[in-house]
N, C-alpha and C positions, 0 to 999 in steps of 0.2 A: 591428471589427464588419463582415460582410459585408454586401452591400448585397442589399437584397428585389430580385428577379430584375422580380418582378409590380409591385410601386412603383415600380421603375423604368421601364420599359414603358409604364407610366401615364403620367408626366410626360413622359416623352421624344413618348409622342401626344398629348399636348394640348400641349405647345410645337411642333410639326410642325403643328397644325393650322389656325392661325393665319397660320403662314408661306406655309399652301399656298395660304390665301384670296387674301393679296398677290400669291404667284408668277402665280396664276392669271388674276388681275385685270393684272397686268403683261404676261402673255404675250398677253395678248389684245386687246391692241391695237392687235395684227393678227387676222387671223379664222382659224379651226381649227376642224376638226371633230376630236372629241373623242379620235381614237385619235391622230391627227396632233399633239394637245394632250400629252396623257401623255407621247407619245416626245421630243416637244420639250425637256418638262421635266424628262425622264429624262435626256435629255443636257445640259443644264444642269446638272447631279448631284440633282434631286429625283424621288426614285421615288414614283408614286403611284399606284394600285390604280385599275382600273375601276370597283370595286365602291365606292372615295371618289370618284373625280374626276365622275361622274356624277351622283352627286345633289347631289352641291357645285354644278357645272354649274344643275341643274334649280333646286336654292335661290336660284342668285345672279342666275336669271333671274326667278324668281319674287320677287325684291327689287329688278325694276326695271335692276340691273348691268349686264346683259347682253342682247344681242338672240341668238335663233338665225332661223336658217333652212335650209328641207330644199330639197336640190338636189342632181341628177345629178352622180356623178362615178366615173369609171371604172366606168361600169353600174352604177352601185349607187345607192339614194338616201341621202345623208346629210347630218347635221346640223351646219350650220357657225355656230361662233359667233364676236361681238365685242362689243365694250363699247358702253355704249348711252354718252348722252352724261348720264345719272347715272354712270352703272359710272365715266367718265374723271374729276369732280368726286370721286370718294370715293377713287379709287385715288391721284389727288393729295396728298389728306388722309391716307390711310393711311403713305402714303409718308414724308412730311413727320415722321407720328408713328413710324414704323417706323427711319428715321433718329434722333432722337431716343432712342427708347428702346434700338436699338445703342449708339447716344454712350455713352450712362452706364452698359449692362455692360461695355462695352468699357473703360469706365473703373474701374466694381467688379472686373472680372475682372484687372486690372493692379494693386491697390492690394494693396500687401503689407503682412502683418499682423505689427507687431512681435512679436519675440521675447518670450516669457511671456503674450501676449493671445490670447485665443481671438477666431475671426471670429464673426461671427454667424450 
């Protein structure tokens, strides 16, 4: 049976979007203005859209996460941010759960299914 092109797509961005909350909350522990943020994370291997990493940014500061601030730099003014000192209490807990829930696909994705049983 081929697989839905659009079903897939779908799952593949909502497990991507999650991941990028933590990347992001992780990268920033040190401070980044937003284009400096993406290329960071692009070279990490996560590519992320201005058009996401932005209002994720504005959300996760508007949850307390994060601080920004505007300040000069290479004549330009721009918006740098980092973790507020909620954002470093939850990125701990996330973490904590984000290992966690690795452990155990890491452990479904390993578990072979005998012969004649179908997985679930």
């Amino acid at each position: 049976m081929p697989v839905d092109d659009t079903q897939f797509e779908n799952l593949r961005l909502e497990l991507r979007r999650g991941c990028l909350v933590l990347a992001v909350l992780a990268k920033l522990r040190s401070e980044y203005h937003g284009y400096a943020l993406g290329k960071a994370l692009s070279e990490s291997g996560l590519q992320i859209e201005e058009n996401t990493l932005y209002p994720l940014l504005r959300r996760l500061e508007s949850q307390k996460l994060l601080i920004s601030q505007w300040r000069m730099e290479d004549k330009r003014n721009k918006r740098f941010y980092r973790l507020s000192e909620e954002g470093q209490m939850v990125l701990k807990r996330l973490v904590e759960e984000w290992r966690g829930i690795n452990g155990a696909i890491e452990t479904l994705l390993g578990a072979r299914v005998a012969p004649g049983r179908k997985s679930a």
